[in-house]
N, C-alpha and C positions, 0 to 999 in steps of 0.2 A: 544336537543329536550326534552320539559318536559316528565314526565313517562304520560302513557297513563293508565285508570283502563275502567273498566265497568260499565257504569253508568246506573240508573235507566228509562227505559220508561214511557212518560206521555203522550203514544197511548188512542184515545177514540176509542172503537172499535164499530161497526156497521155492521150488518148483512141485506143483502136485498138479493131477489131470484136475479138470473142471467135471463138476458131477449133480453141484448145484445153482450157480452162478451166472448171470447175464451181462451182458451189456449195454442191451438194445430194450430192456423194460418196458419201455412206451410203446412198444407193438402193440400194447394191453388197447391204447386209445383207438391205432388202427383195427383190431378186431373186433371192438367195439361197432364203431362207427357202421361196418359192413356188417355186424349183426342185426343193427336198428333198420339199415336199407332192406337186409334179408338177403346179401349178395350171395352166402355160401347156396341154400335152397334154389336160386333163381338157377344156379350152375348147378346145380346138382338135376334140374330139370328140361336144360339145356340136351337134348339126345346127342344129337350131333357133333357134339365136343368127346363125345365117348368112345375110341374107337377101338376099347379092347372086345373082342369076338367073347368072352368068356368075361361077364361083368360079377364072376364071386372070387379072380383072380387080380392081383394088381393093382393101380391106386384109379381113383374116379377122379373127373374130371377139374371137381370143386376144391380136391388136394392138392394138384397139381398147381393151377390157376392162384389157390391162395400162398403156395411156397414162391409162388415167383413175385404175386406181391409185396410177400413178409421181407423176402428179399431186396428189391425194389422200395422198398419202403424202411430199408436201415442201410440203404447206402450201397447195395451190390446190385453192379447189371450185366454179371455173366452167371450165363447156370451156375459153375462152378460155384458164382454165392448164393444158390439156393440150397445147392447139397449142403454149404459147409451150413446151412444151419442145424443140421443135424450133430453139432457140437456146442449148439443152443438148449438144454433142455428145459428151459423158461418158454422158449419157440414153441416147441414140441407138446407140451403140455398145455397150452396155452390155445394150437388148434387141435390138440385133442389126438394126437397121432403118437404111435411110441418110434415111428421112424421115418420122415422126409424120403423121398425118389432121391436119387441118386442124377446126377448131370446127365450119361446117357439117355436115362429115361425118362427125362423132360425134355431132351433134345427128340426122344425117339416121338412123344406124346406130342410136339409141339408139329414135327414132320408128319403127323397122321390127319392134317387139320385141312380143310376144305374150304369153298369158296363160300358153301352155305354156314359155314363155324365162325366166317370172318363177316357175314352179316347178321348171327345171331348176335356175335358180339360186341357190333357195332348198335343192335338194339337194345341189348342192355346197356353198355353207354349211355346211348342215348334217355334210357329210363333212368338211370342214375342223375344225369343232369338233369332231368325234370324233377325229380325227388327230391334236390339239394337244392333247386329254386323255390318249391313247395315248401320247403322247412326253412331258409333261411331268413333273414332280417332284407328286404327290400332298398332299404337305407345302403347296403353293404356289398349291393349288386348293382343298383342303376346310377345312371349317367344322366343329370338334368331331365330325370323322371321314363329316361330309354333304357330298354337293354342292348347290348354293344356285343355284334355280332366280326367276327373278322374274320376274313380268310386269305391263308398264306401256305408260300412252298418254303421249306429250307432242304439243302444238300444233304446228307447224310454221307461221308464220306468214308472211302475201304482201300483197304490194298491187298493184294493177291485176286487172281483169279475164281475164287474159291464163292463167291458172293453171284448168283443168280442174279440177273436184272440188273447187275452194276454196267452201268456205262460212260463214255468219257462228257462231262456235262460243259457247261460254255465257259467254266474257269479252266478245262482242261483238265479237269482232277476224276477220277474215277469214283462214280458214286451213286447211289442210293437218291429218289426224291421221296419227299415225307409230306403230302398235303394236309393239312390240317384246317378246320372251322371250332374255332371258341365261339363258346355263348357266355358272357362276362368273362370271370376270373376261370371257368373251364371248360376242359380241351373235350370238345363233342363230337369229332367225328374225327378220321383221320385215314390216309388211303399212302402203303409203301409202295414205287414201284420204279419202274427206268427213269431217269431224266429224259423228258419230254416236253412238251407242254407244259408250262408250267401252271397250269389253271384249268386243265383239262376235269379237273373231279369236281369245280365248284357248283356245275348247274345240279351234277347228282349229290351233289351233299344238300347243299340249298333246297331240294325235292324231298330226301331221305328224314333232315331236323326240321322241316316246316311248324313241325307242332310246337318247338320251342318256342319260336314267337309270334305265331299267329296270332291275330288277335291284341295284341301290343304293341305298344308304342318301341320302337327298334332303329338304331343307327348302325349301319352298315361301313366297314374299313376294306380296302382291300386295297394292293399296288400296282403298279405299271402291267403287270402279268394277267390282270384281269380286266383290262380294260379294251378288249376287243369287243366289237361289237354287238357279237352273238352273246357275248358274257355281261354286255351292256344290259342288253333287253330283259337277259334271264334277271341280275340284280332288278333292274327297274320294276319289272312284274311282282315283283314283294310287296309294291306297294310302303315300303318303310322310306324312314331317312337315309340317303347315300356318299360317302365320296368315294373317292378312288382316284389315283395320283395314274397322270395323264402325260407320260413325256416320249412316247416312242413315234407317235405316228403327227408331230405338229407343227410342219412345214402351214399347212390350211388354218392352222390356230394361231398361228405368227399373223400370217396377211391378216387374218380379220381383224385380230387385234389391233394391229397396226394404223388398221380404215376406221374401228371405233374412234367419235367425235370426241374431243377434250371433255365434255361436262360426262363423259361416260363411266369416266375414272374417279375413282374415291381416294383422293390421299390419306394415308394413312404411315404416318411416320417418314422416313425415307423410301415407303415403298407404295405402288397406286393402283386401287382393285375395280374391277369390271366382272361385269356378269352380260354371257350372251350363249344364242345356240348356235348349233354347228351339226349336220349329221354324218357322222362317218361313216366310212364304207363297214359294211354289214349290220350296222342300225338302222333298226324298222323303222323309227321316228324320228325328229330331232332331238339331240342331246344338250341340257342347259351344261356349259362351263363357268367356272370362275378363275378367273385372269389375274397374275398379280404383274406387275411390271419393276423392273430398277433400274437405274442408270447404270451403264457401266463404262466407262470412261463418256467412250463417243456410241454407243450404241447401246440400245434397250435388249436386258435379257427378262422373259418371259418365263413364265412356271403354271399349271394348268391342272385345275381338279374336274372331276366330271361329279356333278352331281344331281342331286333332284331335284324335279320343275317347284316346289316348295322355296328352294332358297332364292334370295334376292340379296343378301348380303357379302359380297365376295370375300369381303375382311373375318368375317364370321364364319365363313364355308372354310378357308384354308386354316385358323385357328381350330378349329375341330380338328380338321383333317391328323393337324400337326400331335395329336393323342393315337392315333396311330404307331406311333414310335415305344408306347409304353405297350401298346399289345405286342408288337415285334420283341421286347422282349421275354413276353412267355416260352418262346422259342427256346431259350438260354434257361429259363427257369425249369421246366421238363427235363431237357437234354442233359446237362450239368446235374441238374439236382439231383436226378435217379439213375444220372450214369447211362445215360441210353446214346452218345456218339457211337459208339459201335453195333453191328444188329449181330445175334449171337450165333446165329446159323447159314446155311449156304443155302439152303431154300427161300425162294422168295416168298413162299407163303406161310412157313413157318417165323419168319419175322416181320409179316402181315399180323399174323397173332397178337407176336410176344408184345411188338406197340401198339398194339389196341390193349393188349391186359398192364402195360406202362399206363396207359391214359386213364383206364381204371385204376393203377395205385396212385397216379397225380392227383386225380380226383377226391381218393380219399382223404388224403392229407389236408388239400384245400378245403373239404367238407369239413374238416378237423376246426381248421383256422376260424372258417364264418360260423359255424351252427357252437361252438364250444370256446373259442376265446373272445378275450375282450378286445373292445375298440382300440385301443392303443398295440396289439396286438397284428392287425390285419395288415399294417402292412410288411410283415416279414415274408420272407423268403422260403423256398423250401429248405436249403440247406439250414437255413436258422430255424425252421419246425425240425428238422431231422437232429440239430445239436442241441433243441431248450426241451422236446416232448418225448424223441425218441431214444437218443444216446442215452438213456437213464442204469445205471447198476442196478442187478435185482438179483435175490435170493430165492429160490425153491427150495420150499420142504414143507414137512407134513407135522398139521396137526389136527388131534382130535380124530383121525383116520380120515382127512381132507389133506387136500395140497392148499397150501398158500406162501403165496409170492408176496415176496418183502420188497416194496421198490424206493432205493434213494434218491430220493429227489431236493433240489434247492430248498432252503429252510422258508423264501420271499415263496417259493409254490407250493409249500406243503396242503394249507389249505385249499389250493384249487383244487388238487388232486383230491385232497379227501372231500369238498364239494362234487366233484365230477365222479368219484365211483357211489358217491348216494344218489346224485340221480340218472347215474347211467348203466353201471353195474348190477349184471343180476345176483339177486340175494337168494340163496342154498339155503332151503329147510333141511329134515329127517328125511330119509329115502331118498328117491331116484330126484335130479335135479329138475327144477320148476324155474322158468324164468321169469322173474315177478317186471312187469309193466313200468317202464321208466316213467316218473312223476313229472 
């Protein structure tokens, strides 16, 4: 093969405004998705999200909520990128609007919002995660026939004074906590507020999603931040399977271990597991742990899970445990993927909102992944849903006195796509639109 070099381009270039043209196409899939659930209707029924005095002026709640979405869901997480999609008009026709809120006025709509708007919307979550367990493949949700419940804090970090509820946390950094509970692959509850406690919202979450796994078989994750003892009893009272990694208070879990008899211990590799109880202070009952021990030169170092009176296998309680680390990174998957490290406003409860209406667009995409791609599929990323589904070029214009959107897509997905709008897509007779029932 001759050598190859870099040759010179002889591009004319030309600049003309965009009038018809997309870039984010795949929004179609996200609109989709939240029409099958009924999300716009549920918000549009929602009162308490509405706080214009005069509801024949201005935009309703279900506009707002969905620009920030649409937004949210091609890769922008400041208002800022929800106005600009009003230089989308593939967006714009697509939910049905001839013009997008402007930044101000979703910053203003988002600061009109109340403590009752941030549990409606934590109830719609949570009905959205009931819905996406309802319709999806089982196979693509559980865990050795459980569902796989966790709960975690991460920082959310700021600068300037300007941020409500920022305070300085134990790295020293000025910031934001962000509580969250997953139920498998999504995020079902979620609580912004000071750095505090780091575990303070687990019993009210664990109270609030009961209904997600009552009744099922369920494994529970959570770290060192939950495992005091009043957060003991609350997990234990579920009744499910448990761990929760145990290293702040175990001067008392040292000595016992220590006294366990040699046939106590299970070798396992270079390292030797035991299973015994212990009640710490502010547990109701005793608590079972599981022990792993290593040499470390001239002294044994110790590592400790707290779990349910069920297990007996210590080797097998910290191997679980150790799946934990792939929920921890859903943290990264949210944050990163939809651009939410920064919160958008100075009000603490206007960006109470905006990541509850994040967890709803996460949501959506992951309902994208399980209910609508294949098995070789699940396990990507959001960023890789947001460059394979949504980055797509599209075309507006009108034919037949309709609008239709041309969308280019990879030649390996053309036929999904045209699979996925016959049976997802509603189909437009003569007259007013009818939405024909997906097959």
């Amino acid at each position: 093969m001759p050598a190859i070099t870099k040759g010179k381009s002889r591009l004319k270039l030309q600049f003309v405004a965009n009038q018809e043209h997309s870039i984010c196409g795949g929004l179609v899939a996200v609109e989709a998705m939240a029409e099958r659930f009924g999300l716009w209707d549920k918000l549009r029924r929602v009162e308490c999200l509405d706080p214009r005095k005069d509801k024949r002026r201005g935009y309703s709640p279900e506009v707002i909520v969905g620009q920030i979405i649409y937004a949210l869901c091609s890769g922008g997480g400041c208002l800022s990128d929800s106005e600009a999609l009003n230089d989308d008009p593939l967006a714009k026709e697509l939910f049905g609007v001839g013009k997008f809120a402007d930044q101000s006025q979703v910053g203003e709509w988002l600061r009109g919002q109340s403590e009752k708007s941030v549990a409606q919307l934590r109830q719609l979550l949570r009905e959205f995660v009931q819905w996406i367990w309802d319709q999806a493949s089982p196979r693509r949700l559980l865990h050795n026939g459980q569902r796989e419940v966790f709960f975690d804090d991460t920082q959310i970090e700021v600068s300037g004074k300007q941020f409500e509820g920022a305070r300085i946390n134990y790295e020293g950094n000025l910031a934001l906590s962000w509580q969250t509970l997953w139920v498998g692959p999504l995020l079902a509850d979620g609580h912004l507020s000071s750095p505090g406690e780091v575990s303070d919202q687990l019993l009210p979450m664990l109270e609030r999603n009961r209904v997600l796994w009552q009744g099922q078989a369920a494994h529970f994750y959570a770290d060192s931040g939950s495992s005091g003892g009043k957060y003991l009893d609350g997990i234990a009272a579920e009744g499910w399977d448990y761990t929760v990694s145990y290293n702040k208070w175990t001067s008392p879990l040292e000595r016992k271990a220590a006294e366990l008899p040699a046939l106590s211990w299970k070798p396992v590799g270079e390292e030797h597991y035991a299973v015994f109880t212990h009640q710490p202070e502010g547990r109701h009952a005793p608590q079972r742990f599981a022990a792993a021990r290593r040499r470390d030169g001239l002294f044994d170092r110790y590592g400790f899970v707290a779990c349910d009176d069920g297990q007996s296998d210590a080797a097998a309680v910290f191997e679980r445990h150790h799946l934990k680390g792939e929920k921890e990174q859903l943290f990264r998957e949210v944050l990163s993927g939809l651009d939410l490290h920064r919160p958008p406003c100075s009000a603490l409860m206007a960006n109470q909102v905006y990541y509850l209406i994040g967890a709803l667009a996460y949501n959506l995409l992951v309902a994208i992944k399980l209910l609508d791609l294949s098995d070789e599929c699940q396990g990507w990323r959001v960023k890789t849903l947001l460059k394979k589904l949504i980055f797509l070029p599209g075309r507006l214009g009108r034919r037949s006195r309709q609008w239709l959107a041309k969308l280019m897509v990879p030649g390996g997905w053309l036929n999904w796509w045209v699979r996925w709008a016959q049976r997802i897509w509603p189909e437009y007779g003569p007259g007013r639109p009818v939405l024909a029932a997906p097959s």
